[in-house]
DSSP file (Angstrom, degrees, kcal/mol; ACC not computed):
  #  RESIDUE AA STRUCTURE BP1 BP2  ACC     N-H-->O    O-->H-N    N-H-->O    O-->H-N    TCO  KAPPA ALPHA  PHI   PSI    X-CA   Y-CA   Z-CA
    1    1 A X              0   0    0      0, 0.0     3,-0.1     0, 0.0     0, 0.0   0.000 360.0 360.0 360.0 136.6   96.0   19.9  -17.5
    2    2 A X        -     0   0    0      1,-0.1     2,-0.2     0, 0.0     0, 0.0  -0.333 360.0-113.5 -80.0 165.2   93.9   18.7  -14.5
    3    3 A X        -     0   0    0      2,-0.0     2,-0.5     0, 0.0    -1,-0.1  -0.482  38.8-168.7 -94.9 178.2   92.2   21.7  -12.6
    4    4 A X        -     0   0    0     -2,-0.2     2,-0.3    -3,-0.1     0, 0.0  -0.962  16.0-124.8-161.9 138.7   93.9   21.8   -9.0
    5    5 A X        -     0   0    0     -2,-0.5     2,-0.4     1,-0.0    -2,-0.0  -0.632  21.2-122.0 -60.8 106.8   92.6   23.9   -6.1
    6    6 A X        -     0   0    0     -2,-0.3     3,-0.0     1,-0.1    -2,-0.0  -0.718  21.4-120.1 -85.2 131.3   94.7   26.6   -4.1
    7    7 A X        -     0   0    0     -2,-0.4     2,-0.3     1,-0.1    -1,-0.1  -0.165  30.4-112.2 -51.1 149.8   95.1   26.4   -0.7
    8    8 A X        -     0   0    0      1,-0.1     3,-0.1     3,-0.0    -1,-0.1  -0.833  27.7-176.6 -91.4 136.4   93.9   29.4    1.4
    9    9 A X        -     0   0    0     -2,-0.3     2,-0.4     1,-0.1    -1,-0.1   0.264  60.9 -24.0-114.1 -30.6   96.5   31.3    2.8
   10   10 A X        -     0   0    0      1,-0.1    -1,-0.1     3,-0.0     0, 0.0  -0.911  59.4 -93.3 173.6 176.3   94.3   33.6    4.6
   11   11 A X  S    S+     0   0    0     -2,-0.4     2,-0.4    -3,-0.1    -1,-0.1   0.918  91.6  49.0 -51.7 -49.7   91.1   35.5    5.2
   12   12 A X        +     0   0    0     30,-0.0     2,-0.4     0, 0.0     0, 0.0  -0.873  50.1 179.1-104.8 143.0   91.6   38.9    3.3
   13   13 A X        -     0   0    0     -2,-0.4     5,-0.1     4,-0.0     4,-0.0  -0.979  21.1-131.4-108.2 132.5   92.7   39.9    0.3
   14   14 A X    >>  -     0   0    0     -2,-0.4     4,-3.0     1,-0.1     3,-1.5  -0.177  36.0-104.7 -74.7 173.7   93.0   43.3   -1.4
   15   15 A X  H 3> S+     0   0    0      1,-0.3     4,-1.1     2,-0.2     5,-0.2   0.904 116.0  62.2 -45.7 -59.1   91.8   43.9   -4.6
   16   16 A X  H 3> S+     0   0    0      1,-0.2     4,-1.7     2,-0.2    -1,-0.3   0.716 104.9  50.2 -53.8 -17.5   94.9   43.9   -6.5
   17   17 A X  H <> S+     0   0    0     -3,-1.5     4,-1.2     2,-0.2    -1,-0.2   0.956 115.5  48.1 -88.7 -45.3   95.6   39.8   -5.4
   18   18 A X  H  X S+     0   0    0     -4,-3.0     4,-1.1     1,-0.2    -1,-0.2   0.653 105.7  51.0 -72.5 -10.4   92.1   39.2   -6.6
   19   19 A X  H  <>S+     0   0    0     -4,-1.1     5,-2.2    -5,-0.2     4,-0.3   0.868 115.5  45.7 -63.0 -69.5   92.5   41.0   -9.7
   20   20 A X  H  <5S+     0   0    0     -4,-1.7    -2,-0.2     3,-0.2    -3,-0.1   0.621 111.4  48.7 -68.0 -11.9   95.7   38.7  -10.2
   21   21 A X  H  <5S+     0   0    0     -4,-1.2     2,-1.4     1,-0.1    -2,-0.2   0.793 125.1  34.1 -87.9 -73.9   94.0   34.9   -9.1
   22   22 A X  T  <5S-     0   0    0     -4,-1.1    -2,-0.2     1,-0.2     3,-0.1   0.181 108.3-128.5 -89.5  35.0   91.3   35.6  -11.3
   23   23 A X  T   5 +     0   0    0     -2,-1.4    -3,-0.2    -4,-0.3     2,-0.2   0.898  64.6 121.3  12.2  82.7   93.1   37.6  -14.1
   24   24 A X      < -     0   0    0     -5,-2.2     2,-0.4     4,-0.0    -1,-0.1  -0.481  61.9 -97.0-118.2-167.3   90.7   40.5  -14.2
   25   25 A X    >>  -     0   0    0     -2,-0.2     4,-1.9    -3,-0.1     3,-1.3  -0.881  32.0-111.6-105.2 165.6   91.3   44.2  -13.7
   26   26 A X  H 3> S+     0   0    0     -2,-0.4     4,-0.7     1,-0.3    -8,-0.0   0.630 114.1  55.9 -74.6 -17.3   90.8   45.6  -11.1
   27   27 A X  H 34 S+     0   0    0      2,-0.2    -1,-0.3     1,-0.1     4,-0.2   0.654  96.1  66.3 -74.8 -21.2   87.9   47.6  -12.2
   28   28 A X  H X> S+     0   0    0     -3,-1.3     3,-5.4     2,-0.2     4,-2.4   0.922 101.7  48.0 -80.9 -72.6   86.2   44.5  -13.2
   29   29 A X  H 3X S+     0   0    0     -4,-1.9     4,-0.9     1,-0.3    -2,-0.2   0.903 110.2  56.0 -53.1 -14.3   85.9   43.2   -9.0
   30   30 A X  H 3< S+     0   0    0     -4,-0.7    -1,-0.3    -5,-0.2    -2,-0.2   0.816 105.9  49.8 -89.8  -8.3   84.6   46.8   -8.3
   31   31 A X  H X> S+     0   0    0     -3,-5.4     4,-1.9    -4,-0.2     3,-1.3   0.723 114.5  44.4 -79.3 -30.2   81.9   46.2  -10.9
   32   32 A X  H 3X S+     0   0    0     -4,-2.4     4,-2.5     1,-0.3     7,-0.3   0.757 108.2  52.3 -65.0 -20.4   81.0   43.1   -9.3
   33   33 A X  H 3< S+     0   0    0     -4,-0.9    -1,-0.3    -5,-0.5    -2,-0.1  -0.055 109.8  51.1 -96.9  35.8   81.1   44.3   -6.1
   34   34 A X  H <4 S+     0   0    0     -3,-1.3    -2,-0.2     6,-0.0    -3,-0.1   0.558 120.9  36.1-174.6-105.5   78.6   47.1   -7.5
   35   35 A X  H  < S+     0   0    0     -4,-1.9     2,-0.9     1,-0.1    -2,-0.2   0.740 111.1  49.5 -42.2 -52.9   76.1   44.1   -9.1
   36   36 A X    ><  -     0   0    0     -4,-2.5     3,-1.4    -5,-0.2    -1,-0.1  -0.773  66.8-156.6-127.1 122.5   76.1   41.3   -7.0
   37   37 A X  T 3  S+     0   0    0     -2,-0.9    -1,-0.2     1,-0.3    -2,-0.1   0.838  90.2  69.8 -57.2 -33.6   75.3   41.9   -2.9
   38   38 A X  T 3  S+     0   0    0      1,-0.2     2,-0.7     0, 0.0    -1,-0.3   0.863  89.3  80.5 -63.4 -29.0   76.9   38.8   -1.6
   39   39 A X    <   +     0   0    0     -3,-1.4     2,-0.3    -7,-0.3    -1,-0.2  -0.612  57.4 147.3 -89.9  92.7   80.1   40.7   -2.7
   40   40 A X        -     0   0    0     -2,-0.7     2,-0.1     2,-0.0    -6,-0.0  -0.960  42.2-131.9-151.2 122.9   81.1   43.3    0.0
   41   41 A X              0   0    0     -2,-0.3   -27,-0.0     1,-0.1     0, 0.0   0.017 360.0 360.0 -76.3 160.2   84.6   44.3    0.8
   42   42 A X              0   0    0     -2,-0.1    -1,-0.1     0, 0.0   -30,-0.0   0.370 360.0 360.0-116.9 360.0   85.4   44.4    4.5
């Protein structure tokens, strides 16, 4: 299956949607956001 791109639908997302595009937990993006600086919640 080819990869295919999702339109952006808008600017923000909460945790939980980004937890669910990139099938994580939610605990996972607060470690990331914890490691890597470019990653800061607005």
């Amino acid at each position: 299956m080819p990869y295919k791109e999702r339109e952006i639908g808008k600017l923000y997302y909460t945790i939980g949607e980004v937890a669910d595009m990139f099938r994580v937990n939610t605990s996972l993006i607060r470690f990331w956001e914890k490691e890597f600086e470019i990653l800061k919640p607005v």
